[in-house]
C-alpha positions in Angstrom: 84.8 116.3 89.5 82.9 119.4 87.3 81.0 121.5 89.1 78.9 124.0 87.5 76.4 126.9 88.7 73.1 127.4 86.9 70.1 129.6 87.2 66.7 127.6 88.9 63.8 130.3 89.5 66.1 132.9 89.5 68.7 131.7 91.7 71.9 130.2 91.6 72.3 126.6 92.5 75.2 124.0 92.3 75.2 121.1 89.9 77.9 118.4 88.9 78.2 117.2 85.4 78.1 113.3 85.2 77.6 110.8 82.2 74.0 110.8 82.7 73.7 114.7 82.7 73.6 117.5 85.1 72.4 116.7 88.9 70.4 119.6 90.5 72.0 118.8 94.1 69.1 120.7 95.5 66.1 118.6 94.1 67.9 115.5 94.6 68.8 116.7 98.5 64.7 117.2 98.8 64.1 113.7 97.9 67.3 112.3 99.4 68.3 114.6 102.4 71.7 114.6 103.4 72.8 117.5 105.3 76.3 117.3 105.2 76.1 118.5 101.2 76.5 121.3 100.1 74.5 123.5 97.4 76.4 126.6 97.3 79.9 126.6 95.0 81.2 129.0 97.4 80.9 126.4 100.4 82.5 123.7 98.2 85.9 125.1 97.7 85.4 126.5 101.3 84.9 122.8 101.8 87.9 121.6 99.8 88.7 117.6 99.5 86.2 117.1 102.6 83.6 118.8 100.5 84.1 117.3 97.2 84.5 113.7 98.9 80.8 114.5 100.6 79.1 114.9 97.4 80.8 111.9 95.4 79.9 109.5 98.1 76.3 111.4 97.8 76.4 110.6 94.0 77.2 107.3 94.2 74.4 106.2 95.6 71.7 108.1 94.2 69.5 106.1 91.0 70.0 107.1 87.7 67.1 107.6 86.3 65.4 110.8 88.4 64.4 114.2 87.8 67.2 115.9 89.3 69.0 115.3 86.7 68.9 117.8 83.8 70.2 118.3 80.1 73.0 120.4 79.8 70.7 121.9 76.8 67.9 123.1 79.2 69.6 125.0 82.0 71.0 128.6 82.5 74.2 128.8 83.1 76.0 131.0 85.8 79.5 131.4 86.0 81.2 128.5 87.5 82.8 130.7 90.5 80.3 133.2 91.7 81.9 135.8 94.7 85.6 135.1 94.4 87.0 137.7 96.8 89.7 138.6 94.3 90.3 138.4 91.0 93.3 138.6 89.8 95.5 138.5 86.3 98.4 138.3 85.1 99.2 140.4 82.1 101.7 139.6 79.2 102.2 136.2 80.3 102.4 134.0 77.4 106.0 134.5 74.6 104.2 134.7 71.7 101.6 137.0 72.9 104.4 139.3 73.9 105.9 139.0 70.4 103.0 139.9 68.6 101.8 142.9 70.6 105.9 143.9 70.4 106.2 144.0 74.3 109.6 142.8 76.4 108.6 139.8 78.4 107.9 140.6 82.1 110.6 139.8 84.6 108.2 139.2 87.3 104.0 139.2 87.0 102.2 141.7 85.9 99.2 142.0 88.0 95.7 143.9 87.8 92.4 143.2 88.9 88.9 142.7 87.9 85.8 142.8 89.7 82.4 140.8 90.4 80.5 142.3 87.6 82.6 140.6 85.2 81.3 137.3 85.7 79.2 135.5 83.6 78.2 132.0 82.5 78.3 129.9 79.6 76.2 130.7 76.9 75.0 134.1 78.4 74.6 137.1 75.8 77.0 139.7 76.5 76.3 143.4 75.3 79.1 145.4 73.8 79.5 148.5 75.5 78.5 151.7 74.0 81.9 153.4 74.9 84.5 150.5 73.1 84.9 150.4 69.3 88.0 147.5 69.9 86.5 144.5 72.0 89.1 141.6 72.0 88.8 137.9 73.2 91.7 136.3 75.7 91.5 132.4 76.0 92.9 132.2 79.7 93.4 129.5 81.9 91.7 130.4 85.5 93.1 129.0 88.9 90.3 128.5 91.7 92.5 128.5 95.0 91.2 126.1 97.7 93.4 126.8 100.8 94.5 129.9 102.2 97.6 130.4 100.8 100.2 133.3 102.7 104.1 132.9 101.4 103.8 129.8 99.7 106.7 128.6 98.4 106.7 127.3 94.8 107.2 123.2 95.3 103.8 123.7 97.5 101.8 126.4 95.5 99.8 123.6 93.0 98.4 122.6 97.0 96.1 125.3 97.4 94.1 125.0 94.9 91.1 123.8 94.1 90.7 123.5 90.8 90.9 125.0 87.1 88.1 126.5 84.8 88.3 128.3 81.2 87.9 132.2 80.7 87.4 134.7 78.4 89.3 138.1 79.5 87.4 140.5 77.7 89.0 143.5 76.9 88.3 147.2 75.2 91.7 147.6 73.9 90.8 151.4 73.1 89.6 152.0 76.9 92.8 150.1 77.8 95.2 151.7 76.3 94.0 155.3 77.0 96.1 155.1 80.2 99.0 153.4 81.5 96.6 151.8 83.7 94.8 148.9 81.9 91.8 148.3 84.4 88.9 150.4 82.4 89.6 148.0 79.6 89.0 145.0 81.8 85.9 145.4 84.2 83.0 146.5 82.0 79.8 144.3 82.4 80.4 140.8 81.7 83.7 140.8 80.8 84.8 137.9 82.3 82.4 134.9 81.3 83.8 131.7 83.1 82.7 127.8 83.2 81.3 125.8 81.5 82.3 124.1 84.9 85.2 123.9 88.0 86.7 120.8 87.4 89.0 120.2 90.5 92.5 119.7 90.2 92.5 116.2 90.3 90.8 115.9 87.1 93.1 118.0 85.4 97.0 117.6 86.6 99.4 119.6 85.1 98.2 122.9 84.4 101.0 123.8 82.5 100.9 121.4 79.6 97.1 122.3 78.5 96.1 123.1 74.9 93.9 126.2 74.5 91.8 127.8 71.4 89.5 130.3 70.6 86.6 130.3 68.0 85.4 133.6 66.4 82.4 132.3 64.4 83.8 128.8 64.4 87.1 130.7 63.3 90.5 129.1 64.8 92.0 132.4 66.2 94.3 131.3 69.1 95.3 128.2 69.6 98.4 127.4 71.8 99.3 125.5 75.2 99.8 126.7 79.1 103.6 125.6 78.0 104.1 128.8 76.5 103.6 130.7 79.5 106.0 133.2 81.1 105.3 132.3 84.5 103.5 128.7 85.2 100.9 128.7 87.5 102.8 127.7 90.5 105.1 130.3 90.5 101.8 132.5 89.9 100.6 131.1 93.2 103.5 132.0 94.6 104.2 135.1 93.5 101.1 136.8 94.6 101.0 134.8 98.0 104.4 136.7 99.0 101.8 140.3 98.5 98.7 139.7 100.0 96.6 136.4 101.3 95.2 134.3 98.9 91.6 132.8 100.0 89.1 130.2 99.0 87.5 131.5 96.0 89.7 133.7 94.5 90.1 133.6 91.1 93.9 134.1 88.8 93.5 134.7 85.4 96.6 133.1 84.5 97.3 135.1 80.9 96.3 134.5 77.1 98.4 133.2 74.2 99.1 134.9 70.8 96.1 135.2 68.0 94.2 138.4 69.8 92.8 141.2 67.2 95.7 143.1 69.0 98.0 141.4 67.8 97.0 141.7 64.1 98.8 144.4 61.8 96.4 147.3 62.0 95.0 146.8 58.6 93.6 143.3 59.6 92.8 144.3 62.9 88.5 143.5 63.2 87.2 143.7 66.4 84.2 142.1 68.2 80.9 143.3 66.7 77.0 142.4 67.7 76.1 139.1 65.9 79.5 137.4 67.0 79.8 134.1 68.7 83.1 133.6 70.4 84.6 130.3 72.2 87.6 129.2 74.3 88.2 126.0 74.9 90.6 124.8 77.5 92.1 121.0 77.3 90.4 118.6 80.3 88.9 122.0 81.3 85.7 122.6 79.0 84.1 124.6 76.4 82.2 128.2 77.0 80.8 129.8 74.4 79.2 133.6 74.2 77.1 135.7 71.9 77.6 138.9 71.8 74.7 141.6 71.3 74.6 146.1 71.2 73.9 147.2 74.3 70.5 148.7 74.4 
């Protein structure tokens, strides 16, 4: 299933993405009430399979042909996950990426966090900040988890979670780099725009064998597979789970492959500038795309 968050008179509300177009579950719960469904993309992967099973059954028997259900063209998108309790990424976790930016490849994860007011939806403007000069893009594959998840051991890891959507990492390289410490480069406003949608884990399968690109003005610049990765997204799971208690909700930025601006010899180097329209794309995942503006 794809589940998606978008904007209705200044709230956020779930919908699922069908062949016919969106459904607003909320209008069609007030003309077909069922109160075991939920509207809230929090309570869903709360709910795991329960959940999810709750609102096919629900879909299946609604018509067609109502006004719940909306074009994809005339809603505003919200990020697909809106409170993940943590967010968390992994840093340097793709070969190639590590060749081109000259690093050794990690022996374990590299970990940092971002923050709430990174997120973003799909087609949102985001405003360059007034204090970077060196805004990159990072295609990244994000992992929703679904079950609590303490000491998990890698054969299980792929259990708890819930399901997979496509990111854009944002990052200042010039605020990043100025320490060893690379979160001031990561958590400005909007940095992490995610969706179009959460398509569960059954939809998608292996998350390790997924082809990823990014777009800079309809410009191939990255454009790889989760094979390349360091560290697949089970052992990920893992990994953190032996540290601290993984949730429903969170969020794991799972890494981006080689084609950054970073990664450029420093003469060909050209950064993110107002006016730019970037896109990832994610295999089975979806497509999010993002203008960027000057922050007024």
């Amino acid at each position: 299933m794809k589940l998606l968050t978008f904007i209705k008179e200044g709230k956020q509300t779930l919908g699922v993405k069908t062949e016919n177009g969106i459904i607003d579950l909320e209008a069609a719960l007030s003309e077909k009430p069922n109160e075991q469904v939920q509207t809230n993309i929090m309570e869903v992967i709360a709910g795991g399979k329960e959940a999810i099973s709750i609102i096919e059954e629900y879909i299946k028997a609604l018509p067609t042909e109502e006004s719940y259900i909306k074009n994809e063209e005339e809603i505003q998108w919200g990020p697909c996950v809106t409170q993940p309790n943590k967010i968390i990424c992994v840093g340097l976790n793709y070969r190639k990426h590590a060749d081109e930016t000259n690093a050794p490849y990690p022996e374990v994860p590299i970990l940092f966090n971002k923050f709430n007011n990174t997120l973003t939806g799909h087609k949102c403007e985001i405003a360059i900040p007034k204090v970077t000069e060196q805004l990159d893009y990072e295609v990244e594959l994000g992992v929703v988890i679904g079950k609590e998840a303490k000491y998990v051991n890698r054969e299980n890891a792929l259990d708890h979670v819930f399901g997979y959507c496509t990111v854009n990492d944002l990052s200042a390289r010039d605020l990043q780099l100025k320490t060893p410490q690379w979160l001031l480069g990561k958590t400005c406003d909007d940095f992490s725009p995610i969706g179009p949608y959460l398509v569960t884990a059954d939809e998608v399968g292996d998350p390790n064998k997924l082809q990823l690109k990014t777009y800079v003005n309809g410009e191939v610049r990255q454009d790889s597979n989760t094979s390349d990765m360091i560290f697949y997204v089970d052992e990920i799971v893992s990994y953190i789970s032996q540290h601290m208690t993984l949730t429903p909700g969170d969020l794991i930025l799972t890494g981006t492959p080689e084609g950054v601006v970073l990664g450029y010899p420093v003469e060909k180097q050209v950064y993110l500038k107002p006016g730019d329209e970037v896109t990832v794309e994610i295999e089975k995942i979806g497509t999010l795309t993002n203008k960027f503006i000057e922050e007024k």
